[in-house]
C-alpha positions in Angstrom: 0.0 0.0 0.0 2.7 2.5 0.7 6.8 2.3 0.4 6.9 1.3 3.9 9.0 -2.0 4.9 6.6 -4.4 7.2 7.9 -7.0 9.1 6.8 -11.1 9.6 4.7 -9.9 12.0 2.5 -7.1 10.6 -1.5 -6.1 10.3 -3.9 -6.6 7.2 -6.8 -4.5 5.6 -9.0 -5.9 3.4 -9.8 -4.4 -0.3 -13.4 -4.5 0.3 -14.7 -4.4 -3.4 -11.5 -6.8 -4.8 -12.2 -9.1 -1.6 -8.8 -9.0 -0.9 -6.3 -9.0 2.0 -3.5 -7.1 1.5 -0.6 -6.9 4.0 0.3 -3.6 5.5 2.3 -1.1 7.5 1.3 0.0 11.1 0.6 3.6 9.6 -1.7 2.3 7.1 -3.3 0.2 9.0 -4.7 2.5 11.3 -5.9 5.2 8.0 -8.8 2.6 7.9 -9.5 1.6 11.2 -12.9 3.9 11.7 -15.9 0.9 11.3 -18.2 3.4 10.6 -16.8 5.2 7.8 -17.8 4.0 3.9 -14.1 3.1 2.9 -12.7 0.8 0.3 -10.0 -0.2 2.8 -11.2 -2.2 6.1 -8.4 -2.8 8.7 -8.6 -6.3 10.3 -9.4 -5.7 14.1 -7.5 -8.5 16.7 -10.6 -9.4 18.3 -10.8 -13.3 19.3 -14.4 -14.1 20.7 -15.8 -17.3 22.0 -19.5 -18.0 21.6 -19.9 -20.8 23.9 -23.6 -23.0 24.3 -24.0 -21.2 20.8 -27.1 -23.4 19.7 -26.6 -24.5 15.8 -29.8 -26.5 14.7 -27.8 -29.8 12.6 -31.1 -29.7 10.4 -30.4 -26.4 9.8 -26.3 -26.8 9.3 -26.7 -30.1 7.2 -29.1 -27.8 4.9 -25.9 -25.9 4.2 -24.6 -28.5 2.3 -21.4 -27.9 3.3 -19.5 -31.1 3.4 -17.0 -30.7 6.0 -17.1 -30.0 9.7 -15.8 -26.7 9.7 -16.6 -23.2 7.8 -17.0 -19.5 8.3 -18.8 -16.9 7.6 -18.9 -13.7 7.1 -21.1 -10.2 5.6 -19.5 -8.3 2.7 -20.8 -5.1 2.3 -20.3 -5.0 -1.3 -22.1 -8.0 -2.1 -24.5 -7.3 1.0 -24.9 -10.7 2.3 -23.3 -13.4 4.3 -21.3 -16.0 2.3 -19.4 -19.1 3.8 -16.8 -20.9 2.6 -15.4 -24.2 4.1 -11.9 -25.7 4.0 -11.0 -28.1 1.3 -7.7 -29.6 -1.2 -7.5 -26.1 -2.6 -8.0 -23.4 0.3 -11.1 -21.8 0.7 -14.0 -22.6 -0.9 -17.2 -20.6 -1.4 -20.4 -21.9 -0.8 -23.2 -20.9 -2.7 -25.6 -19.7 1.3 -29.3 -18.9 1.4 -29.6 -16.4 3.6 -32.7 -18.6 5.1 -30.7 -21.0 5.2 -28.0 -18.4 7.4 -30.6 -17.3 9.5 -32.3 -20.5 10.8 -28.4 -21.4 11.9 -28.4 -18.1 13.5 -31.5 -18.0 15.0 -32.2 -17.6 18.7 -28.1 -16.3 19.2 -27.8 -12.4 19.1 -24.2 -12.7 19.5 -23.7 -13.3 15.6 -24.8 -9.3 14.7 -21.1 -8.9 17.0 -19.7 -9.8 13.8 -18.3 -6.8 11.7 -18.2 -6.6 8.4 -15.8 -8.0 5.7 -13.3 -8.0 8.5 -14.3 -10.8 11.3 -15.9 -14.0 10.7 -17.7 -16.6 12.4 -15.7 -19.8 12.6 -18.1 -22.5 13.4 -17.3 -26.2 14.1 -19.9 -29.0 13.4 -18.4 -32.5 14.6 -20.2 -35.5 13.7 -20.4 -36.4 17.7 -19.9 -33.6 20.0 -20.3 -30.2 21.0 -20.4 -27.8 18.0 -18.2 -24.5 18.4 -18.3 -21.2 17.5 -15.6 -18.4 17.3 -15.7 -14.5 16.2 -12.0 -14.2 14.6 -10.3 -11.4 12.6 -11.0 -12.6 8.6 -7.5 -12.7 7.8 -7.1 -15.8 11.2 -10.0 -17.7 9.1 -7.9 -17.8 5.9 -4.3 -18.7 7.8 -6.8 -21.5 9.2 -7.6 -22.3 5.6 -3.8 -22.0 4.1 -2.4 -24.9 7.0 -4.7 -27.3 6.3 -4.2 -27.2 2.4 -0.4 -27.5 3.3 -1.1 -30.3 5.0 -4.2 -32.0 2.9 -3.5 -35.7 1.9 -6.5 -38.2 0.0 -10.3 -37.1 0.2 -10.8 -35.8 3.8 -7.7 -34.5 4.3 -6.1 -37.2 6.4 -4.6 -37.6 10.2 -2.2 -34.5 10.2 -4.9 -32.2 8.8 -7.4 -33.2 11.6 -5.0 -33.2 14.3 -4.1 -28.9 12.8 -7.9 -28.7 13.1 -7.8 -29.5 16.7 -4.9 -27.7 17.7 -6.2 -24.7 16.2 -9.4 -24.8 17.9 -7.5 -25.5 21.4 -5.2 -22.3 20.7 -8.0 -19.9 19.8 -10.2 -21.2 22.5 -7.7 -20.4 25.0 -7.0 -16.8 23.4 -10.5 -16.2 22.9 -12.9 -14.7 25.1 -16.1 -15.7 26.4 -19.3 -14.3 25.2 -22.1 -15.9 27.4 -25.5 -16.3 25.6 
């Protein structure tokens, strides 16, 4: 975005009409850190929020069609909906949502319009046997999420390493993440 040199460890904004991420500068960064103002630019906040008892209907889920345990969501403004994508072989993949569909998963849980837009997502995890979980998390920790497990994807559902990431990765966030009771 600018001349500036940024380090390994740096912030992101997201390109909200090219749905892009695009690393940046600390300076730049904050030029587009105002939520409320109609920018192209939307700097990714560090906010890490745990939804726990968040009730997801598995009717309602398996009438996603998505067809592994784990996606996100989130609302782009430019589109002005909510679109999900899921892990898979080649990174992120888009899922064609009904909102319907989005809002009988959300139903009865306020804590989803936390969510802001373009810029955090709602990580939810949807085991065969278990406790499904859900996480607010900055966009660009979503696609990192995504980018391991493709390094690591072997044969149709990914194989042992890739569900072994997915657990470790919900064990880290759930201990950096903070609890938003019902």
């Amino acid at each position: 975005m600018c001349a500036e040199d940024i380090g390994d460890h740096h912030q992101h904004v997201v390109d909200v009409v090219g749905r892009q991420l695009m690393c940046v500068c600390r300076g730049c960064y904050l030029l587009f850190t105002d939520s409320r103002a109609d920018l192209r630019y939307r700097a990714v906040p560090d906010r890490f929020l745990s939804f726990p008892e968040f009730t997801v209907d598995r009717h309602a889920w398996s009438a996603l069609q998505i067809p592994v345990e784990v996606a996100f969501f989130f609302r782009n403004s430019a589109l002005d909906r909510v679109v999900a994508f899921y892990p898979g072989a080649a990174g992120a993949c888009e899922s064609e949502l009904e909102l319907d569909l989005w809002d009988a998963v959300t139903a009865g849980d306020d804590r989803s319009a936390l969510l802001a837009d373009d810029v955090e997502a709602l990580l939810i995890r949807m085991p065969e046997i278990g406790t499904p979980q859900c996480f607010l998390l900055p966009i660009d920790t979503c696609y990192e999420f995504v980018g391991g497990l493709r390094s690591l994807w072997r044969g149709f559902d990914g194989g042992t390493d890739v569900h072994a990431f997915i657990d470790g990765f919900f064990g880290t966030i759930g201990e950096r993440a903070k609890d938003v009771p019902p």
